[in-house]
C-alpha positions as CSV (number, residue, x, y, z in Angstrom):
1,X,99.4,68.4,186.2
2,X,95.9,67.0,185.7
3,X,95.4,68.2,190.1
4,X,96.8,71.1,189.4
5,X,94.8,71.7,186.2
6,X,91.7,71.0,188.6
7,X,92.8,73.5,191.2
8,X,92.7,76.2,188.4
9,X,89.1,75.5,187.5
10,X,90.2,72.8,184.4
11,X,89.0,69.4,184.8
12,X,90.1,67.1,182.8
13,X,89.7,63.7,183.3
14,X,92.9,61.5,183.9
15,X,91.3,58.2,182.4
16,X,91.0,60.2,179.1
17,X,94.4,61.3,179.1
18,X,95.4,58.0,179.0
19,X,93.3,57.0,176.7
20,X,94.8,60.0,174.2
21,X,98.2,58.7,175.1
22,X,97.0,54.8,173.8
23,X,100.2,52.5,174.4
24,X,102.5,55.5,174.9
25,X,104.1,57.4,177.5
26,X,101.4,60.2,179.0
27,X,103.5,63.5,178.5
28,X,101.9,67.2,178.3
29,X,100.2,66.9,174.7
30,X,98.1,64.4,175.5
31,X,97.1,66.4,178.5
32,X,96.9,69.5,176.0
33,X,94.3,67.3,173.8
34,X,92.2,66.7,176.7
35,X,92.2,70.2,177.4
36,X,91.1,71.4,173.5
37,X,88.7,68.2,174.0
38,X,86.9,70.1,176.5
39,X,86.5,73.8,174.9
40,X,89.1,74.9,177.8
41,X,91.7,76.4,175.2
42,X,91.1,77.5,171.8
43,X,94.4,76.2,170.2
44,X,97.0,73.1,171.2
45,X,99.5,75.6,171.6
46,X,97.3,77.6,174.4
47,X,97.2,74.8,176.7
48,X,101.5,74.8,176.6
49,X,101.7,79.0,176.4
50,X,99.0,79.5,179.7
51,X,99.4,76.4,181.7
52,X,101.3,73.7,181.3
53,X,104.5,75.2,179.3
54,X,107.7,75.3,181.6
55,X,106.6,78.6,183.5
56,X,102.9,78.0,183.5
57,X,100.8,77.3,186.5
58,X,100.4,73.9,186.2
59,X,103.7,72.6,185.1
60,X,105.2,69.9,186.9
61,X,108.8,68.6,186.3
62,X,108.9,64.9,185.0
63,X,111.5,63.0,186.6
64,X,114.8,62.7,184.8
65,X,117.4,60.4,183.8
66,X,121.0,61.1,183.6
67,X,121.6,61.1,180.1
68,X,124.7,58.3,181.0
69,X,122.1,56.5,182.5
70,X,119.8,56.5,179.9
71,X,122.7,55.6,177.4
72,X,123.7,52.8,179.6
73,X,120.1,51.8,179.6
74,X,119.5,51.9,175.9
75,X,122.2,49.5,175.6
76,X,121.4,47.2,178.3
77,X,118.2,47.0,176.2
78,X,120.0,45.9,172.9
79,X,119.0,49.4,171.7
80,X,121.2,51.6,169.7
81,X,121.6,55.2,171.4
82,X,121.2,58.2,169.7
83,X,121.2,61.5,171.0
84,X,118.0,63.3,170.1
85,X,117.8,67.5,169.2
86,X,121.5,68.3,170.2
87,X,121.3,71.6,170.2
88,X,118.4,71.9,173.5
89,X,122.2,71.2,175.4
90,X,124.1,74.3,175.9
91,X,127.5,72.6,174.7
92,X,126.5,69.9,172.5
93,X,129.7,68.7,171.4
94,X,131.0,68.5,174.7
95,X,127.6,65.9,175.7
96,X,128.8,64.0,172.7
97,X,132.2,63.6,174.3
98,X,130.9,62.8,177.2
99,X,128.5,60.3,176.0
100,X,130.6,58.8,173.2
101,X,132.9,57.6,176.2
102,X,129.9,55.5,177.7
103,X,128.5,54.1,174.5
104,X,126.9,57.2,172.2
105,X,126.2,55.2,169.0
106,X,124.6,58.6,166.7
107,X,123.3,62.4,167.5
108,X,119.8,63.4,165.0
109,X,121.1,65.5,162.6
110,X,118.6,65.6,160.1
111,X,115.5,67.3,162.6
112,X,112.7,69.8,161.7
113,X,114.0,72.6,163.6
114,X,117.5,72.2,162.3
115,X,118.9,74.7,159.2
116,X,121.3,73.2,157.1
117,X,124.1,75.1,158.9
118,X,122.8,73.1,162.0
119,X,122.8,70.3,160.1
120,X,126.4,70.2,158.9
121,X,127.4,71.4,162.0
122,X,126.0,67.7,163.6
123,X,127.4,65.7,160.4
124,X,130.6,67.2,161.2
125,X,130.7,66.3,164.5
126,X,129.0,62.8,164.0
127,X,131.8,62.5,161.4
128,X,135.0,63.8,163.9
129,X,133.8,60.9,167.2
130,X,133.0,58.2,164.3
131,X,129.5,58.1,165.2
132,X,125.8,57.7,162.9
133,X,123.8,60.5,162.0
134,X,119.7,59.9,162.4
135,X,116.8,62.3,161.8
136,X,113.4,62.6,162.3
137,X,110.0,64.8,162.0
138,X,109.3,64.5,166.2
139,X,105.9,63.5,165.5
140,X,104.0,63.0,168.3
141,X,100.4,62.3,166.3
142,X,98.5,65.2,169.0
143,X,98.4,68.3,166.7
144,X,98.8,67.9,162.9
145,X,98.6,71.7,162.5
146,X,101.9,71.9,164.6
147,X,103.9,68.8,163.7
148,X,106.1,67.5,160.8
149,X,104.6,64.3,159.8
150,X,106.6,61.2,159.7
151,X,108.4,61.3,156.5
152,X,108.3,65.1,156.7
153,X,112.0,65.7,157.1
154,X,114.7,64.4,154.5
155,X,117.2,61.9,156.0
156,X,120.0,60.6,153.6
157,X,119.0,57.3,152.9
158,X,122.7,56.5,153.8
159,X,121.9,57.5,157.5
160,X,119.2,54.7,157.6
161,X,121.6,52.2,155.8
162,X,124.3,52.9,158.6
163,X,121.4,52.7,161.2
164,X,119.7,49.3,160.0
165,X,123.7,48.5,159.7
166,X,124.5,49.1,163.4
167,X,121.5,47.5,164.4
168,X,122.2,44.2,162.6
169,X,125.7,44.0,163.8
170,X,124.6,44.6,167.3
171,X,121.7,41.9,166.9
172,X,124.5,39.7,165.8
């Protein structure tokens, strides 16, 4: 993205982008904050909406996982896998099904961009293949005008019971 970027008349310097990202993994906001760093958009949300959002100029596809792979992965790592934003699949119960069969531990119900109906819908179906719910705000720390602060969303403290639960069981 950051070539690309140059080929369009933005430089942005790659070293900085790291530096934005700190001990993370370099994704697109970081690269957005550069961007804003250097008076080449006005907003955060420009530098997704002109260039680097999926049909902008400088998009480039990250490489993908499988998500079987990545649940397989999660628990080869002595994590606990959890589905994240369900509803960005087209079917997601059928993912869970799919998923629960290779080791699916919760699906994020409780998420900022989820009404309540959502939300039920996700407790429901966490309830029906005996799986945890989780939540979260998604906060990445690049753009506090645009992001749900950790905290920011309510999650049951019986979610986080079950989770801290799982986790200790599977530590055991």
């Amino acid at each position: 993205m950051v070539r690309k970027l140059g080929k369009l008349g933005i430089d942005i310097d790659w070293t900085r982008v790291r530096e934005i990202a700190g001990d993370g993994t370099i994704g697109r906001p970081h690269i957005a904050r550069a961007m804003l760093e250097k008076g080449y958009i006005d907003t955060f949300t420009e530098a997704f909406d002109r260039y680097i959002g999926r049909d902008g100029p400088a998009y480039v596809e990250r490489e993908k996982m499988m998500p079987e792979a990545a649940v397989a992965l999660v628990i080869r790592s002595r994590g606990i896998p959890v589905m994240a934003h369900p509803f960005t699949v087209p079917d997601p119960e059928k993912m869970v099904m799919k998923l629960k069969e290779v080791g699916l531990a919760g699906i994020e119900a409780y998420y900022k961009d989820n009404n309540d109906e959502q939300t039920a819908v996700l407790t429901a179906m966490a309830d029906k293949y005996g799986i945890i719910v989780t939540g979260g705000s998604d906060y990445h720390g690049i753009d506090d005008s645009n992001e749900v602060e950790i905290g920011g969303v309510a999650v049951p403290p019986e979610a986080v019971e079950r989770l801290i639960a799982l986790a200790g069981e599977r530590a055991a």
